[in-house]
C-alpha positions as CSV (number, residue, x, y, z in Angstrom):
1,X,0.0,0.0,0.0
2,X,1.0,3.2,-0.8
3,X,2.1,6.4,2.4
4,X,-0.8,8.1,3.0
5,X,-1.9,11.2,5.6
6,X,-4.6,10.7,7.7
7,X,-6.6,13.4,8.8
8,X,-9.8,12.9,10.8
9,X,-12.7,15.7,10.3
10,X,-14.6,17.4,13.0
11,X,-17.4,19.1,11.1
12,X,-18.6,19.1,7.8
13,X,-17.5,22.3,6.7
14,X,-13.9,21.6,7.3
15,X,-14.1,18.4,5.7
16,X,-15.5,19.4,2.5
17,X,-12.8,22.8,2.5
18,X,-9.7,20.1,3.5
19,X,-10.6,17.7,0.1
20,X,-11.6,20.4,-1.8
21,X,-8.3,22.0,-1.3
22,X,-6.3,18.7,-2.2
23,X,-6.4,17.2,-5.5
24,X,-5.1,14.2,-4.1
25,X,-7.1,14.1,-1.3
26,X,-10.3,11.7,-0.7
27,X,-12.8,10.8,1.9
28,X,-13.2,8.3,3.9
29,X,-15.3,6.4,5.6
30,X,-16.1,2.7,6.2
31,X,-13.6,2.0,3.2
32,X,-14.7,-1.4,1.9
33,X,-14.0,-0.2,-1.3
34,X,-11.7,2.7,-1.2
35,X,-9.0,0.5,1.1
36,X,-9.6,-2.5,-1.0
37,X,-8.8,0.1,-4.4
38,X,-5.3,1.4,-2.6
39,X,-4.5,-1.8,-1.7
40,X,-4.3,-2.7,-5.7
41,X,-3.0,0.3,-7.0
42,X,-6.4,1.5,-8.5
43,X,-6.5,4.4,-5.8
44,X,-3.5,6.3,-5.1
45,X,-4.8,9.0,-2.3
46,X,-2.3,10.6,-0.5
47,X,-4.9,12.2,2.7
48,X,-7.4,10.5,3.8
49,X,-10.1,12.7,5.5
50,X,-12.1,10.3,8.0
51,X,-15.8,11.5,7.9
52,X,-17.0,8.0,9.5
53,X,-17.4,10.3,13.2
54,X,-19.7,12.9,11.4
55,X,-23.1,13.4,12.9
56,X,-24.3,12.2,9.6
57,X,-25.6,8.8,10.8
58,X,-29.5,9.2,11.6
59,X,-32.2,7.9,9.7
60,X,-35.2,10.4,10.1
61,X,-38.8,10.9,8.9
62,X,-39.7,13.7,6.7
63,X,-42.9,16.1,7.4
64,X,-43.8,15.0,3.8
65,X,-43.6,11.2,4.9
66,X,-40.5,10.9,3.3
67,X,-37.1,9.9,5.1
68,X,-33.8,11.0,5.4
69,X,-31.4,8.5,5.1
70,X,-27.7,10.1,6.7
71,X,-24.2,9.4,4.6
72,X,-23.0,7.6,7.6
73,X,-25.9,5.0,8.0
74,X,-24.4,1.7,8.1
75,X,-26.0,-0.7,5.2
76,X,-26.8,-3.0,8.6
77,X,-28.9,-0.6,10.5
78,X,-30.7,0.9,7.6
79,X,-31.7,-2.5,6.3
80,X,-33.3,-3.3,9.9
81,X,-34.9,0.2,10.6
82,X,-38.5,0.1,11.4
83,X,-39.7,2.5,8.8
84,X,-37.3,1.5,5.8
85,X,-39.1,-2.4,6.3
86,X,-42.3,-0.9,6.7
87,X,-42.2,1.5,4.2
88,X,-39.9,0.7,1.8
89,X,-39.0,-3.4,1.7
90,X,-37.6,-3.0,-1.5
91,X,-34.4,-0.8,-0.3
92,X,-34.2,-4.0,2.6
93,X,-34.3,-6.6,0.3
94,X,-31.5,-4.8,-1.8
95,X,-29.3,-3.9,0.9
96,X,-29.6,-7.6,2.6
97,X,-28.8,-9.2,-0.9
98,X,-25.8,-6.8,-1.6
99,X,-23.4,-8.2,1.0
100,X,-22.0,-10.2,4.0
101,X,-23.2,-9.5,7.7
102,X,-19.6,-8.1,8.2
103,X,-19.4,-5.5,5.2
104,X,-22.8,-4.3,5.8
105,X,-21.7,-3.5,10.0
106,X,-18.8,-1.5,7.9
107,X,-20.6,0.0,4.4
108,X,-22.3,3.3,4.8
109,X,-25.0,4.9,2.7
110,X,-22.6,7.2,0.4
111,X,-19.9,4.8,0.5
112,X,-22.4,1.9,-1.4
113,X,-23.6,4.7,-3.8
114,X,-20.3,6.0,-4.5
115,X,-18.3,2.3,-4.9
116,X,-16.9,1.9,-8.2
117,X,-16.9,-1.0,-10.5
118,X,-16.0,-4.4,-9.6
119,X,-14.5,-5.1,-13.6
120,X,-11.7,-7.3,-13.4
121,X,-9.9,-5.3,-15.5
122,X,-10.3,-2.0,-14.0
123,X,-9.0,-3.8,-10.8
124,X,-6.3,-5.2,-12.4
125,X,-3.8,-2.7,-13.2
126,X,-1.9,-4.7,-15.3
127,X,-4.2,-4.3,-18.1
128,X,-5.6,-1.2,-19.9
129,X,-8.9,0.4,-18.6
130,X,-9.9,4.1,-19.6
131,X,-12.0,4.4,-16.4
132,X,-8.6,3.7,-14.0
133,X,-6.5,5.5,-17.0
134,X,-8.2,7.5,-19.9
135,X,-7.2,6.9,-22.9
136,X,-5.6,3.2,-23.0
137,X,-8.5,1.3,-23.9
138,X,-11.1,-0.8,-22.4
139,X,-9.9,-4.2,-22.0
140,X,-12.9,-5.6,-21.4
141,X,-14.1,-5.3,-25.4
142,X,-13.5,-8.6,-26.3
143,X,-12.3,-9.8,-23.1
144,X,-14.6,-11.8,-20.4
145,X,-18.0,-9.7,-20.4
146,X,-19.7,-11.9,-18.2
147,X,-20.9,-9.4,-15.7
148,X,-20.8,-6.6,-18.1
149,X,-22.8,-3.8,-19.9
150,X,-26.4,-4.3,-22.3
151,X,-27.5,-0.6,-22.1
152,X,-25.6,2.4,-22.1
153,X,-22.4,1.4,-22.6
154,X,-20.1,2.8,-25.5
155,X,-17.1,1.9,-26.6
156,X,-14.5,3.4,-24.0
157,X,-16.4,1.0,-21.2
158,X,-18.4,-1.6,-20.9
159,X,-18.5,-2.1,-16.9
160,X,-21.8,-2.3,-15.0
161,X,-22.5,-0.4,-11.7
162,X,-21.8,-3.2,-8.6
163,X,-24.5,-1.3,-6.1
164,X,-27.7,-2.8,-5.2
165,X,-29.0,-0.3,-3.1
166,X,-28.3,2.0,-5.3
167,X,-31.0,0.1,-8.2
168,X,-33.8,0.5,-5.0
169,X,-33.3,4.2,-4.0
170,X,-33.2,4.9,-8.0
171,X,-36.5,3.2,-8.4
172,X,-38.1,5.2,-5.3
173,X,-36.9,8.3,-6.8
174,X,-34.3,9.1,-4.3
175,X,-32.3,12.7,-3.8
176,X,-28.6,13.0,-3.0
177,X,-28.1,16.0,-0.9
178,X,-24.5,16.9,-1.4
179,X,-22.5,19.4,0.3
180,X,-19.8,21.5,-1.5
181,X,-18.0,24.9,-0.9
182,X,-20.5,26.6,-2.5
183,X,-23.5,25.0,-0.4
184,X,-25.8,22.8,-0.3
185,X,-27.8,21.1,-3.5
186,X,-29.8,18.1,-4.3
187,X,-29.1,15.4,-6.9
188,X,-32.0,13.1,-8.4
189,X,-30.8,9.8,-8.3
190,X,-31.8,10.0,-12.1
191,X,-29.4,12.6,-12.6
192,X,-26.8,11.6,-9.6
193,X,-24.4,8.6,-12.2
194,X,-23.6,9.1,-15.5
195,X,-23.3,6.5,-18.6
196,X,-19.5,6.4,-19.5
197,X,-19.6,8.1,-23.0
198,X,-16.0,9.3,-23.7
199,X,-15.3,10.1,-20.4
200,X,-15.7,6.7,-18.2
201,X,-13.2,7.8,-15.6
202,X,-16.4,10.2,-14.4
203,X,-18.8,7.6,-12.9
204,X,-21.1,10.7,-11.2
205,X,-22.0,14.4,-11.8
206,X,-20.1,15.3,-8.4
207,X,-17.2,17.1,-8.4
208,X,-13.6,17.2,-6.3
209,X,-14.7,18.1,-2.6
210,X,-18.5,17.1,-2.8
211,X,-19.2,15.5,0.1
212,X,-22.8,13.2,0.2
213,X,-24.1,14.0,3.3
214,X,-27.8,12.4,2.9
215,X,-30.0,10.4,0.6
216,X,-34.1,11.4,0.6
217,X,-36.9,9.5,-0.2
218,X,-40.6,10.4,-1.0
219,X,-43.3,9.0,0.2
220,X,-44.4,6.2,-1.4
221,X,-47.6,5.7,-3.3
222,X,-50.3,4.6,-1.5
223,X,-51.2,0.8,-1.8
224,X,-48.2,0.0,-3.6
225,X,-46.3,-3.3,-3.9
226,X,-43.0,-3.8,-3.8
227,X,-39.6,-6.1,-4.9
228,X,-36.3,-6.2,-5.2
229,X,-34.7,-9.4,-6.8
230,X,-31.2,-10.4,-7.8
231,X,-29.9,-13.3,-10.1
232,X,-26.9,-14.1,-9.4
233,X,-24.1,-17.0,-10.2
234,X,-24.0,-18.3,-6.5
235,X,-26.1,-18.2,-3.5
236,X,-25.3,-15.4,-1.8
237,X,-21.8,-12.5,-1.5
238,X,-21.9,-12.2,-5.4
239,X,-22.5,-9.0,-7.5
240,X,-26.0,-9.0,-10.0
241,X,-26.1,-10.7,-13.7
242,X,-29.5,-8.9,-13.6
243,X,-31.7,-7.2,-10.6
244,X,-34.6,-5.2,-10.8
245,X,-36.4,-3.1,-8.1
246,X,-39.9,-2.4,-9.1
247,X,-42.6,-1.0,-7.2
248,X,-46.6,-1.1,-8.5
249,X,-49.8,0.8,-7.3
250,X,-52.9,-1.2,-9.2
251,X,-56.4,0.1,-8.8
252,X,-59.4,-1.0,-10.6
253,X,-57.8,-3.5,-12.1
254,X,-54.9,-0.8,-13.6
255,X,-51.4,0.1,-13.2
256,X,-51.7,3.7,-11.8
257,X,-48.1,4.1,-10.7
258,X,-44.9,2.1,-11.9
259,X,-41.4,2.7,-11.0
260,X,-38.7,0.4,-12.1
261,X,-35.3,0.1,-12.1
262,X,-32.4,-2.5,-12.9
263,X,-29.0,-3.6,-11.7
264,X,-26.2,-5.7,-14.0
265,X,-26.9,-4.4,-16.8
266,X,-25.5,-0.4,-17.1
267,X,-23.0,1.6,-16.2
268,X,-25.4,3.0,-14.0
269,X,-28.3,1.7,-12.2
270,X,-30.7,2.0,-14.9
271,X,-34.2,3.5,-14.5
272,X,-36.6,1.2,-16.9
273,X,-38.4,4.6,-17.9
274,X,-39.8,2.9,-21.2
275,X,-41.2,-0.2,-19.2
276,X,-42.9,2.7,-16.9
277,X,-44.5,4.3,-19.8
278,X,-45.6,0.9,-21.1
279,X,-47.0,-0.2,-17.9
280,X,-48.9,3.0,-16.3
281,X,-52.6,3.0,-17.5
282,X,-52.3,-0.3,-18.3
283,X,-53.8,-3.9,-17.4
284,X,-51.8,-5.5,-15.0
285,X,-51.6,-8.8,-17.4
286,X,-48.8,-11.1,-18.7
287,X,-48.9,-9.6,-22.3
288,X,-48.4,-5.8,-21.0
289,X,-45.3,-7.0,-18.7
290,X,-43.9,-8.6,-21.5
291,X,-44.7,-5.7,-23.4
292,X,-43.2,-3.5,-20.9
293,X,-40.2,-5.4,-20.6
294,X,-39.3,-5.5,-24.5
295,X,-39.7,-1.8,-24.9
296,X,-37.2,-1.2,-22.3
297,X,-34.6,-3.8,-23.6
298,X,-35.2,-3.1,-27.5
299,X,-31.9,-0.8,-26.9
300,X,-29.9,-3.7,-25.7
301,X,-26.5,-4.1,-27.3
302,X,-24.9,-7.3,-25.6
303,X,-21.1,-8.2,-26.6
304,X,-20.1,-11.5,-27.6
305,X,-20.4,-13.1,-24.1
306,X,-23.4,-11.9,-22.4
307,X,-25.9,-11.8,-24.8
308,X,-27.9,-14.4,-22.3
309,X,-28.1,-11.3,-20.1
310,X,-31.0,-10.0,-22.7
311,X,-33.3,-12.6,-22.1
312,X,-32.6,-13.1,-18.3
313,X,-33.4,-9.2,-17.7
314,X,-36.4,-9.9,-19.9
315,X,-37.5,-13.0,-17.6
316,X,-36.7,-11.4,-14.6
317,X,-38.6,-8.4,-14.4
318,X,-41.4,-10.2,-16.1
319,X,-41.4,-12.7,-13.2
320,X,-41.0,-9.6,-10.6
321,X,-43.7,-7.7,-12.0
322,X,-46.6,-10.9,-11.9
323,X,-45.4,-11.5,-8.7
324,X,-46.3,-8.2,-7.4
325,X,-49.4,-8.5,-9.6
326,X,-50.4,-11.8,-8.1
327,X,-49.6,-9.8,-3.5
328,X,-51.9,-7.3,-5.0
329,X,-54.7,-9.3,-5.6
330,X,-54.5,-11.1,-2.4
């Protein structure tokens, strides 16, 4: 591993000034990813700012009904909280699938949105990767794609965002508050990642110094039904071929709200706004899920290698949506 400083912050303010100051500089705080990164040579901080003793670690109701979900939340305690299994299930079921017991006492709530891809190639820095290096190629064209991109990928990277919780907080339309030296300002989930285009080495819209201090949920609909599923090559500790969080409201026998989102398959967790269109209005049948699911996946460009990942997305959210279908009725 590499010297490093190590500073640890008292405030929030003094944090974000310390990092923004440094261009070398990064947060940190429970560091299953950012240690693991340093350890391989993919992360070469030389300060380490330590914002895991913030007072950013409270999970809070909104006057709205929404919640506030602090930076510092440990993937553990948000999973069990009261309200989050009450009111939102799907964000539990995402954050129990995503890892062990012992990383989830240890990830926070920015640090599992902010983790970076788990490509073989971008962690082996051995081999060329434009998102650890710009310009030296993407190693993965033509390589193993196993685990990699159907939608939104272009030709400087093919990786796949490794975060479930972040496919269930983009499906409930969650907000990133973000602090920076210029203030405070919220994100859209929607808005928060960005596909790789030429410039893969960006994977979000935040800058050097912007510190996520909170995630917010609305409401949910009332009525609704909700899942969060996860294929996956083993039993459990493994990272999505496919996952989809989808959430349904159905009233008179119609689909009068529909939010979906998938995991695996993007360089970003990818909001299925074209199986939404599809869906809302709609008769909650077999035909308008399948109908649903092939308007969002008619942009699919597989590589040589995980062109199976078409038809499992297709399957799965199929499956996920007559499921929810079938606990509405009951």
């Amino acid at each position: 591993m590499i010297p490093f400083d190590y500073e640890r912050a008292t405030d929030v303010d003094s944090a974000v000034a310390t990092v923004t100051g440094d261009p070398r500089a990064s947060f940190l705080a429970g560091g299953t990813n950012l240690v693991d990164h340093m350890k391989l040579g993919v992360a070469h901080p030389h300060l380490l700012v330590d914002v895991s003793r913030l007072p950013l670690d409270d999970v809070a109701e909104l006057p709205d009904g929404g919640l506030r979900i602090g930076a510092a939340v440990r993937n553990s305690d948000l999973a069990a909280h009261d309200v989050v299994r009450a009111r939102y299930p799907m964000l539990s079921r995402a954050l129990l699938s995503g890892a062990s017991g012992q990383l989830r006492n240890v990830a926070t709530t920015a640090g599992n949105l902010l983790q970076r891809t788990r490509c073989v190639y971008f962690q082996d820095v051995s081999t060329p990767c434009n998102k650890r290096e710009p310009g030296t190629g993407c190693s993965a064209i033509g390589g193993y794609v196993r685990y990699h991109a159907i939608l939104g990928a272009s030709e400087h990277c093919v990786a796949v965002h490794p975060s479930d919780m972040a496919v269930a907080m983009a499906a409930l339309d969650g907000v990133v508050v973000v602090r920076s030296a210029d203030g405070e300002r919220r994100i859209p989930l929607s808005e928060f990642y960005r596909l790789p285009g030429d410039r893969p080495e960006h994977d979000t819209v935040l800058a050097h110094g912007d510190l996520v201090t909170a995630v917010e949920l609305p409401p949910p609909p009332a009525g609704n039904r909700s899942a969060y599923r996860k294929v996956r090559d083993r039993a459990s500790f493994a990272f999505a071929l496919v996952s989809v969080a989808a959430e349904l409201t159905i009233e008179d026998a119609s689909i009068t709200s529909a939010r979906v989102a998938l995991g695996g398959v993007a360089h970003r967790p990818w909001r299925a706004t074209l199986a939404e269109e599809v869906l809302v209005e709609s008769q909650p049948t077999e035909d308008t899920f399948t109908e649903a699911a092939g308007a969002e996946l008619a942009a699919a460009q597989p590589l040589p290698g995980n062109e199976f990942k078409v038809e499992l997305t297709r399957r799965v959210l199929v499956s996920v949506l007559r499921s929810l279908t079938e606990e509405a009725r009951r």
